[in-house]
Wavefront OBJ file of the C-alpha trace (Angstrom):
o trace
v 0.000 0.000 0.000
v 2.824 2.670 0.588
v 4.497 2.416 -2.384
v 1.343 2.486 -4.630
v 0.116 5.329 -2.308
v 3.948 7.334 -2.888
v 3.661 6.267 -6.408
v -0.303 7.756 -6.716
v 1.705 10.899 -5.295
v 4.524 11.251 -7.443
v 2.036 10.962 -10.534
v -0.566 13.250 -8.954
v 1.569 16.472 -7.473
v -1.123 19.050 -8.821
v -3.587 16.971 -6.578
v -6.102 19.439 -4.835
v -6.133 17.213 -1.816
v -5.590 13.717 -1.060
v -8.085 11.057 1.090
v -6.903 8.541 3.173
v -7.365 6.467 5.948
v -4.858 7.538 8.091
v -1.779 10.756 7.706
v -0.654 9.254 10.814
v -0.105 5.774 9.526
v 1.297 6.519 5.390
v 2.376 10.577 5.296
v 5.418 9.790 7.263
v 6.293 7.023 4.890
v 6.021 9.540 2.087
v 7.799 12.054 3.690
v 10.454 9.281 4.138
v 10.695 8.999 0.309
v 11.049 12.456 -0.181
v 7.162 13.476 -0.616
v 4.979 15.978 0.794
v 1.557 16.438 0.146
v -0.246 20.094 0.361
v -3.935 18.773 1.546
v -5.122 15.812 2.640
v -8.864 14.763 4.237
v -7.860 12.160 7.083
v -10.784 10.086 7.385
v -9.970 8.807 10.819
v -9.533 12.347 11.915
v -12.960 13.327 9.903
v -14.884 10.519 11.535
v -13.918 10.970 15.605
v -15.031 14.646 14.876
v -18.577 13.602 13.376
v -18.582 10.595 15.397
v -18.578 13.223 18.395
v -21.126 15.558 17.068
v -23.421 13.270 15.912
v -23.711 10.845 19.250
v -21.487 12.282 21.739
v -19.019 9.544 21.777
v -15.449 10.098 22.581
v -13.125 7.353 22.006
v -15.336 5.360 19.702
v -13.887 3.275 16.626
v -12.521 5.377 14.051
v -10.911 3.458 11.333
v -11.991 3.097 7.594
v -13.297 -0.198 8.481
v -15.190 1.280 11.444
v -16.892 4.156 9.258
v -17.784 1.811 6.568
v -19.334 -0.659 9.308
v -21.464 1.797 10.585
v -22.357 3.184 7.202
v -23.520 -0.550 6.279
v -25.027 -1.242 9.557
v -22.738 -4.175 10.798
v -20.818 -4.451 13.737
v -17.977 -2.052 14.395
v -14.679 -3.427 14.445
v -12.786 -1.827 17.500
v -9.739 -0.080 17.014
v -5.839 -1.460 17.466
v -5.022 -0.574 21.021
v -2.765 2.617 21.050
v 1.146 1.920 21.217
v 2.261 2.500 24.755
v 3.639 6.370 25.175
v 7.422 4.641 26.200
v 7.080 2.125 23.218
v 9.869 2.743 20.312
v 8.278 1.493 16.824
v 8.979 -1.743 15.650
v 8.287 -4.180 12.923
v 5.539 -6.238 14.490
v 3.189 -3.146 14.990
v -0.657 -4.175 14.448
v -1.630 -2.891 10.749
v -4.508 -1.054 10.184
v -8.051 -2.565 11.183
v -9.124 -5.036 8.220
v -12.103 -4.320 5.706
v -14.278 -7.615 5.287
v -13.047 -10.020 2.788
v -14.276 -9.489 -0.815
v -13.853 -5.548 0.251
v -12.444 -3.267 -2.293
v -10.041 -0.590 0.215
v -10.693 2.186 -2.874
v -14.202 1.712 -3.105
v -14.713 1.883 0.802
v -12.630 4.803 1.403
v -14.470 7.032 -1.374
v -17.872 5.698 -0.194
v -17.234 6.401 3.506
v -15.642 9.823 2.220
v -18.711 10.803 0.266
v -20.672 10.011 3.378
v -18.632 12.235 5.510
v -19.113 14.875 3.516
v -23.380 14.196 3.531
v -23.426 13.942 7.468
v -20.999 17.108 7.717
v -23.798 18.951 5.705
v -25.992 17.837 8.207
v -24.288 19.223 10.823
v -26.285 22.810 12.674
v -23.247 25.068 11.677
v -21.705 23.182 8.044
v -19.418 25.534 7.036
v -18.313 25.456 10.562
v -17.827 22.110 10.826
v -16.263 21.697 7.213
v -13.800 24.089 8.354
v -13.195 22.076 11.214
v -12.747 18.738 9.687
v -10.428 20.268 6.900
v -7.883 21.919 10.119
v -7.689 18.696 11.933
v -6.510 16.783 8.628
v -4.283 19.784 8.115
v -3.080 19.191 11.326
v -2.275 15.810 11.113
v 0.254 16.492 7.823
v 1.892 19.174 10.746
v 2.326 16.638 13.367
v 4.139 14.207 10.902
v 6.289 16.493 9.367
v 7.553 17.993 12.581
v 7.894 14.830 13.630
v 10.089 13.867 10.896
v 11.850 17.311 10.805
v 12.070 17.174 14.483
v 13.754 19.778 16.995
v 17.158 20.776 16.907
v 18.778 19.824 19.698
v 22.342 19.989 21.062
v 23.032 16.430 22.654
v 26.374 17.829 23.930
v 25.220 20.615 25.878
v 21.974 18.488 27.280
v 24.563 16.608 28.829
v 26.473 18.991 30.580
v 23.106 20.634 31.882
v 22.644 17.126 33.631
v 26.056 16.846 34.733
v 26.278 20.612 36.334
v 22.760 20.196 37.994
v 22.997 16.335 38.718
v 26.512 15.539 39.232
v 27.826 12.152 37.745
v 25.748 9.397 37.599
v 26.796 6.216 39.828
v 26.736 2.505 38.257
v 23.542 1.470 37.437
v 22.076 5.114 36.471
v 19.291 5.179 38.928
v 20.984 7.774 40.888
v 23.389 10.583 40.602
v 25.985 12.005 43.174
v 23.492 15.679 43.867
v 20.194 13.388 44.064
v 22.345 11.247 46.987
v 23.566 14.067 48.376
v 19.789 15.449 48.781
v 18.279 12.577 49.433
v 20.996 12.138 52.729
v 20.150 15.538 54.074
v 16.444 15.038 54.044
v 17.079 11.710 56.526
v 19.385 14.261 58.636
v 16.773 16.668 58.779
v 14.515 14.072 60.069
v 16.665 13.029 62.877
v 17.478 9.776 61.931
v 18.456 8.517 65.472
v 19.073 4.678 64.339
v 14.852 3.851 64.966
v 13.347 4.547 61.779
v 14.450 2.876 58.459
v 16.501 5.762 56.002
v 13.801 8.529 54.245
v 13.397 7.673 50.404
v 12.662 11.290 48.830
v 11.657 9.760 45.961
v 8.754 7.456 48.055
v 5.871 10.122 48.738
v 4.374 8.161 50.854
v 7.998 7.874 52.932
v 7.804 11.257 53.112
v 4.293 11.385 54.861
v 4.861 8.682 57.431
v 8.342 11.332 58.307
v 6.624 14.302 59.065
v 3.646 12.391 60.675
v 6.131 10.556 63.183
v 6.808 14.455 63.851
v 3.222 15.769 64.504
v 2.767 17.488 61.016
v -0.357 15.514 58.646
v 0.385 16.323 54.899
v -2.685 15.074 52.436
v 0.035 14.737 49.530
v 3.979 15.895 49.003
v 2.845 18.218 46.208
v 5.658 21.479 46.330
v 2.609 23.447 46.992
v 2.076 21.650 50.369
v 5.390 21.688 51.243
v 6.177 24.895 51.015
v 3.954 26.027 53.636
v 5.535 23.729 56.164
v 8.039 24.927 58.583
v 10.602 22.049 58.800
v 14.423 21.977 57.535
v 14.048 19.222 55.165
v 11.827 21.072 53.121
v 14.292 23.072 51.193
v 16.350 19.780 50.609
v 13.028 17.672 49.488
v 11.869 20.527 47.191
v 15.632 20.565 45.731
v 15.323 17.003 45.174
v 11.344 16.668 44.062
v 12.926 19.570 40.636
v 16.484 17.673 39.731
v 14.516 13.622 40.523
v 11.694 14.941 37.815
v 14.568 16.535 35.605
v 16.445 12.962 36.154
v 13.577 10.833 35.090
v 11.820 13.010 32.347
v 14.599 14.308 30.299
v 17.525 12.874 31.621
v 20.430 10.448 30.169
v 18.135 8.133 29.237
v 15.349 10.304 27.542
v 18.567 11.541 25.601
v 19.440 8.363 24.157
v 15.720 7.562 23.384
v 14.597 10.252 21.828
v 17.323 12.514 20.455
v 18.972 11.577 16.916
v 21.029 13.363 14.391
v 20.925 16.352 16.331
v 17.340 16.268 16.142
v 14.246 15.600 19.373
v 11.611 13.565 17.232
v 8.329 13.162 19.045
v 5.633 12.144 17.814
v 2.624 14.369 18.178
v -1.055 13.418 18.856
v -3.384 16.195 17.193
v -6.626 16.331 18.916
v -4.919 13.907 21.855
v -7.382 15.533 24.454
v -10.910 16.134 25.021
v -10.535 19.741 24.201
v -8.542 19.278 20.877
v -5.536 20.246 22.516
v -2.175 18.188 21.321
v -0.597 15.262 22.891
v 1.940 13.553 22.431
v 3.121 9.480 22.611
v 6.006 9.636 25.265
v 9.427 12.173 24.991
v 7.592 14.806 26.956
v 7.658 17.230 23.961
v 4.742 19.719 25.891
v 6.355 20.145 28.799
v 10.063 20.464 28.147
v 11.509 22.021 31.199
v 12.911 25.862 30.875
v 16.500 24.476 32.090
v 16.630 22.023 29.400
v 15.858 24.608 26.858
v 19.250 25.645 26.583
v 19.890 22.418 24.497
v 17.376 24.093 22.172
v 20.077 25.329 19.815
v 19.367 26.998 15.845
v 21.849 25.352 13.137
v 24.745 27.950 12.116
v 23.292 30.452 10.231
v 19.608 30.065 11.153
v 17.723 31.142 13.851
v 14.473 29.732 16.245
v 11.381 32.152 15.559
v 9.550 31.789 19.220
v 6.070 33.205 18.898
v 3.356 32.734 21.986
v 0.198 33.736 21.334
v -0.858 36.900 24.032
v -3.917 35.876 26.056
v -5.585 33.720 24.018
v -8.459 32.079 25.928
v -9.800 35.494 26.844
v -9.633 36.743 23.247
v -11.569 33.752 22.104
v -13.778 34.213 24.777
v -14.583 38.058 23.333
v -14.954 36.015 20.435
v -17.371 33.264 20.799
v -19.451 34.821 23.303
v -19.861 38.078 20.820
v -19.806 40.528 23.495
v -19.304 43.892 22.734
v -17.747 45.261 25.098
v -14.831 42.248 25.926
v -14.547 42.196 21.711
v -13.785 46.031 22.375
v -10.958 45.346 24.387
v -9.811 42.488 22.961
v -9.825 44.443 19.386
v -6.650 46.705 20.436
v -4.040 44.288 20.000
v -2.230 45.174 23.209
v -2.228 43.860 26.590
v -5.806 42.889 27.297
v -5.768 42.703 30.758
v -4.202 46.101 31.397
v -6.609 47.682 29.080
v -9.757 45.318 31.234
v -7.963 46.794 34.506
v -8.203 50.482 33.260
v -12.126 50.219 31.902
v -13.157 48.173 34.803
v -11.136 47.436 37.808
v -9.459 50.947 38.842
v -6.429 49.742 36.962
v -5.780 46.801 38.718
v -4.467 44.399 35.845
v -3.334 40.914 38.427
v -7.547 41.639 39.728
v -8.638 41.720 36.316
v -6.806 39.051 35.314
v -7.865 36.495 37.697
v -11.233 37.925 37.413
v -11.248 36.913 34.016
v -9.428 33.420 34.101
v -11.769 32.595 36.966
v -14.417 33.069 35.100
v -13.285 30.921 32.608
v -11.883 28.522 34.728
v -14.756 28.118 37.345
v -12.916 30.229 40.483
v -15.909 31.384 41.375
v -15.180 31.706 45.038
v -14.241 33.906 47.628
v -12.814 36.856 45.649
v -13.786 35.523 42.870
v -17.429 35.890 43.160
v -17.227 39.487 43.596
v -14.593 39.776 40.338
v -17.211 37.589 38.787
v -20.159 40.284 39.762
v -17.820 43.109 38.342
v -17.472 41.058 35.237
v -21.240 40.100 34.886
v -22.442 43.821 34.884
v -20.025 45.133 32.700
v -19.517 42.183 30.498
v -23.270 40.018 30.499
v -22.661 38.210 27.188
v -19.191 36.699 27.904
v -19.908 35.644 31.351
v -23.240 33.949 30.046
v -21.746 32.151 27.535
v -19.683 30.403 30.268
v -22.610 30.011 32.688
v -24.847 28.381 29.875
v -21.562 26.121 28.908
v -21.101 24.953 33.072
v -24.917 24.258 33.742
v -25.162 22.538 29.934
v -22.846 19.962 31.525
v -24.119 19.932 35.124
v -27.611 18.866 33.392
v -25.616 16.192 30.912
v -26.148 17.808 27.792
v -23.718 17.500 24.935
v -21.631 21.147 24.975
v -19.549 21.929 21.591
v -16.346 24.544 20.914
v -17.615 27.335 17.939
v -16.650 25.438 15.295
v -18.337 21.932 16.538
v -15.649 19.811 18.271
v -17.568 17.962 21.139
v -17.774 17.401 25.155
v -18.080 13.922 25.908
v -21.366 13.534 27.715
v -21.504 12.630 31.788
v -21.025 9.098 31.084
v -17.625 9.483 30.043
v -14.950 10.657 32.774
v -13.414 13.894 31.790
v -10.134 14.855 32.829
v -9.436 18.101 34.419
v -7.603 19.899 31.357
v -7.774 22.831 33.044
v -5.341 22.288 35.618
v -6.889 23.749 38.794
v -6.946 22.779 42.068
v -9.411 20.111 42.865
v -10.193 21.791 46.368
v -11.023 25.416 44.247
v -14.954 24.817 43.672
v -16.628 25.936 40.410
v -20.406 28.117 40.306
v -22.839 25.625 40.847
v -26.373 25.354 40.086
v -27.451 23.006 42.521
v -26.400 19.673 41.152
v -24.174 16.583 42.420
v -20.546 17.259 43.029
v -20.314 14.500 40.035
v -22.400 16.742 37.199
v -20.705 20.530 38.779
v -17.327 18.930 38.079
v -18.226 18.241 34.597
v -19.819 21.969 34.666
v -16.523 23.030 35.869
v -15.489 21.146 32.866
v -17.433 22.311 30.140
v -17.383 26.035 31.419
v -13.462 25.895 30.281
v -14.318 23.835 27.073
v -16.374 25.924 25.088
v -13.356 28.608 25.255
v -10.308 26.252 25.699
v -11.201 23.890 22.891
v -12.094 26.683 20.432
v -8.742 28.372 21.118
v -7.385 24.454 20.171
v -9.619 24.918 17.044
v -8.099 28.310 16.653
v -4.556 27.120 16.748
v -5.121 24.322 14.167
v -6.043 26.966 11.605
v -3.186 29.136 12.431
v -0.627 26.124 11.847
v -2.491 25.253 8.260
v -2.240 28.941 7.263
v 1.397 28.983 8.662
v 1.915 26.206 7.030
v 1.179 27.160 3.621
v 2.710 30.391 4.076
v 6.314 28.591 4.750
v 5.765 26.402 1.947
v 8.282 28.813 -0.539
v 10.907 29.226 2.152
v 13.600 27.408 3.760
v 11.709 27.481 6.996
v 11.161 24.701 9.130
v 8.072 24.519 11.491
v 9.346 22.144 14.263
v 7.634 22.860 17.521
v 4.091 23.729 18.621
v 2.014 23.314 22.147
v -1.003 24.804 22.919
v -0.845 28.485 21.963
v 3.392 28.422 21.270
v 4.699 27.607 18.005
v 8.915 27.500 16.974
v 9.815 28.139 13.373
v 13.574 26.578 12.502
v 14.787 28.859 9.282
v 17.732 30.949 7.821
v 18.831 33.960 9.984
v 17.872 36.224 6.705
v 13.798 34.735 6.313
v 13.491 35.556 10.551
v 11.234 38.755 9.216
v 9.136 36.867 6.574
v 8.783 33.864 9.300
v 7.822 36.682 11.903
v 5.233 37.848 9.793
v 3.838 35.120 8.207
v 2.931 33.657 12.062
v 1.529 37.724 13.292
v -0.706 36.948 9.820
v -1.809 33.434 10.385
v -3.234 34.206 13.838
v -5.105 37.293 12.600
v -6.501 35.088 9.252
v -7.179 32.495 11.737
v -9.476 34.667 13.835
v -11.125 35.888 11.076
v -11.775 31.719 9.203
v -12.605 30.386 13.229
v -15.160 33.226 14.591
v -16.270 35.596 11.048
v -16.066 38.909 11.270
v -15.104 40.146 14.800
v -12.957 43.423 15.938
v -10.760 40.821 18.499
v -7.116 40.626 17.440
v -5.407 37.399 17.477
v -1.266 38.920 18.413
v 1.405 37.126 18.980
v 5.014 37.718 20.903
v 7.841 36.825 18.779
v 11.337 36.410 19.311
v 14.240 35.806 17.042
v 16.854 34.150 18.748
v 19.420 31.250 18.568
v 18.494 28.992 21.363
v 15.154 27.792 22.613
v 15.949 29.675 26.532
v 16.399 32.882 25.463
v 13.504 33.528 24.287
v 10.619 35.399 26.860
v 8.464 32.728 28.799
l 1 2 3 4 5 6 7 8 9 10 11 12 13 14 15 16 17 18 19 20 21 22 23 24 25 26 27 28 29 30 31 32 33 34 35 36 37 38 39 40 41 42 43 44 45 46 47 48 49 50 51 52 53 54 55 56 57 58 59 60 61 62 63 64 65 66 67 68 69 70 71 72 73 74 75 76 77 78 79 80 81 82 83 84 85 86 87 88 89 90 91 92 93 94 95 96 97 98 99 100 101 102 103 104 105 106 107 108 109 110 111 112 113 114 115 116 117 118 119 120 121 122 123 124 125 126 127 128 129 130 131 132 133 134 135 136 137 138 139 140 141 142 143 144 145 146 147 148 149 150 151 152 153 154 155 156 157 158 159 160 161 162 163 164 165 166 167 168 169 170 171 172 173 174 175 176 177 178 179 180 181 182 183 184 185 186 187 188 189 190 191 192 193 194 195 196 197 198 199 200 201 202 203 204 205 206 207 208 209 210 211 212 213 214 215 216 217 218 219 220 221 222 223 224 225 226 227 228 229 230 231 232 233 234 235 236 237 238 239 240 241 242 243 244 245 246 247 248 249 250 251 252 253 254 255 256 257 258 259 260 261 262 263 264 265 266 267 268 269 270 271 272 273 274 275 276 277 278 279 280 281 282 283 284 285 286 287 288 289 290 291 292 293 294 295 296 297 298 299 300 301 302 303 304 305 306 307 308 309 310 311 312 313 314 315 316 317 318 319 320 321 322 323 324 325 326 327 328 329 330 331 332 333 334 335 336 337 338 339 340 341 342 343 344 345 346 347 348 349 350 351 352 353 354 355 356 357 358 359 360 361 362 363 364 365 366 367 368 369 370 371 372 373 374 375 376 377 378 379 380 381 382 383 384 385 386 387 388 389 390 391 392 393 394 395 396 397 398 399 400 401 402 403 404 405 406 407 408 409 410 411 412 413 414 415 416 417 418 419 420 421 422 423 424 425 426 427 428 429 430 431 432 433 434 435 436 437 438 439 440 441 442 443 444 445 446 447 448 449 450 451 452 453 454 455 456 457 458 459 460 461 462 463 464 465 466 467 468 469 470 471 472 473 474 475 476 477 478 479 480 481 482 483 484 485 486 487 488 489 490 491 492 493 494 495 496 497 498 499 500 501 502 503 504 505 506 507 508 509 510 511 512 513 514 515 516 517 518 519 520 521 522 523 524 525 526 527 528 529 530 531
């Protein structure tokens, strides 16, 4: 199948787009053989979207075979479990879900594509969810060809960043001479007097049964906790809790796994969360520590083009919700929460801040409420829209981004995307503490996963844009995105990515005065840029 599908490609380049089961499972095969395609509709991709919409099922068989089961009525083949996130690819990896026998693959895949295209008509918003469908595909071709581009990386200064912070590593690897030395003062600092067995750091619940034999109850070893203890092996435990995670996360060993040729390879997950927010399959790619940055080096001669997006959620928000008055100040282009502090919080931009993200978020508490009163009068149609979204999900109703992307219903667990504390409670409307947590949920959704949707248009548009240069796109998370090109195409890259997020706002939400900037930097490694 992949070399009739690179030969197909190398006959076909004028191709307006390509269909396919899978980008994940050929494009990287192509891009192998020296191929790239400019469009592609991912059927897989197309049919966990509609699949979504139509039923509210997350995580429901997705495959060609799957599609054209349900299309025919007969049972739905399950999908091949996912390879484990620490799992290196291999030669015995399952293939892709079988058609029945006497099944012709070309016929299926233009049937079940035909089909797609009928129940995406069908959809309340089409054009919405046509646009949709088209950015996820247009993600997928992204994720593989950063994947196979991959980050630079200097191997040789990683390793001195380990050695400087870690200190050699003994035999075995398991622990290095700083991690011992910690590891020894937090048993000092307990008094070990010869009656209790030697503190393990690394053991949290070792580290509870310590300061319990010493009168203090912890309810977890979280730094959080900790730092709001009085006790001298604190500052020793929190030193060890940072350099143990560096050790085990991107240490030696992640070095050696993942880093090749000068080049960190992971391999991206569009869509990998409930909110359409990337994942990715092991190597840690979202969360790659500032320290470690460093090793984040430009070839000689180019440069990294580091562009964040500026508040984000609460210019989608001004977006979505249509309000005049947020859309007002999230039309300027400049820092929206100083201009929110001046026009409504005596120019007090950390108040209007959290006022803002807790409303979003669900901090609804304590100061909160009264931030959220502030907002409510001045700003009805944004807070609403967050209100209706929370107390959608309490009452288990199916609650979708702008463009169509779905919330799992209350039968499926949710995870908490949103990253707040549990113990932080979210506006309720007098339901179970089961249905406000998925209110708490789906308040954030509506404007977290259509800045996700957002940022899928922005890479397509990028994407195209770099498609005459030099210019490598090799890193993106959330609402940050690192172009890899020649020192002399920094200004082009610059503003190719300060267009694609304006021509992204105006394809995701029509015609709205909210401004869609980004921060850029032009620099040579990874850590010097702001953030």
């Amino acid at each position: 199948m992949e070399r009739s599908l690179a030969e197909a490609v190398r006959a076909r380049p004028d191709a307006a787009r390509w269909v396919w089961r899978s980008t994940a499972r050929w494009y990287g095969r192509l891009l192998e053989a020296g191929l790239r395609v400019e469009r592609c509709h991912d059927v897989e991709a197309a049919e966990a979207l509609l699949i979504g919409y139509e039923e509210g099922q997350a995580g429901q068989p997705r495959s060609l075979a799957a599609a054209w089961a349900r299309l025919r009525g007969l049972p739905v083949p399950a999908d091949p479990p996912p390879r484990s996130a620490d799992a290196q690819p291999s030669l015995f990896e399952p293939g892709p879900v079988a058609l029945p026998p006497g099944t012709d693959e070309l016929e299926a895949l233009l049937e079940v594509h035909a089909e797609q295209l009928a129940r995406t008509k069908d959809t309340e918003h089409p054009g919405r969810m046509r646009l949709l469908t088209a950015a996820e595909s247009a993600g997928t071709l992204v994720a593989a060809e950063m994947g196979a581009t991959g980050v630079p990386w200097r191997a040789d200064i990683h390793r001195g960043l380990l050695t400087d912070l870690l200190g050699e590593r003994y035999p075995g690897g398991q622990e290095t001479r700083r991690l011992a030395e910690l590891a020894a003062e937090v048993s000092r600092a307990f008094g070990d007097d010869g009656t209790h067995a030697h503190v393990r750091p690394d053991l949290p619940a070792d580290i509870v049964r310590a300061f319990a034999r010493q009168g203090i109850a912890l309810s977890s070893t979280r730094a959080w906790e900790l730092r709001g203890i009085d006790h001298p092996a604190v500052p020793a435990l929190l030193e060890y809790k940072k350099l143990y995670r560096l050790h085990t996360a991107h240490g030696w060993a992640w070095l050696q796994s993942w880093v090749r040729d000068g080049r960190f390879r992971p391999e991206y997950l569009p869509s990998g969360a409930v909110s359409g927010r990337w994942t990715t399959n092991g190597g840690g790619a979202l969360q790659i520590p500032k320290v470690v940055r460093r090793a984040v080096v430009a070839d000689p001669g180019w440069r990294l083009v580091v562009a964040d997006a500026d508040q984000i959620e609460p210019r989608v928000l001004a977006a979505v919700s249509r309000d005049p008055g947020l859309m007002d100040v999230a039309g300027s282009g400049r820092d929206l929460y100083a201009d929110l502090a001046a026009r409504a919080f005596s120019g007090d931009r950390d108040r209007a801040k959290l006022a803002l993200l807790g409303a979003i978020y669900g901090q609804t508490s304590g100061d909160g409420l009264r931030n959220l009163a502030d907002l409510r009068r001045r700003f009805p149609r944004a807070v609403a829209h967050v209100d209706d979204a929370a107390r959608a999900g309490e009452e288990g109703r199916l609650v979708r981004t702008w463009l169509g992307r779905t919330c799992p219903p209350s039968s499926t667990a949710l995870p908490d995307e949103a990253g707040l504390p549990q113990e932080e409670p979210a506006a309720s409307f007098g339901s179970s503490p089961g249905a406000r947590a998925r209110g708490r949920f789906t308040r954030n959704f509506v404007v977290q996963g259509s800045a996700a949707d957002w940022a899928l248009i922005v890479l397509a548009t990028l994407r195209q844009d770099l498609a005459g240069l030099r210019a490598e796109l090799v890193f993106f998370q959330h609402d940050e995105v690192i172009v890899h090109c020649p020192e002399e195409e920094a200004p082009a890259v610059a503003e190719a990515i300060r267009a694609a997020g304006d021509r992204a706002g105006c394809l995701a939400f029509g015609d709205t005065p909210v401004r869609f900037p980004f921060t850029t930097a032009v620099v040579e490694c990874y850590a010097d840029a702001k953030g």
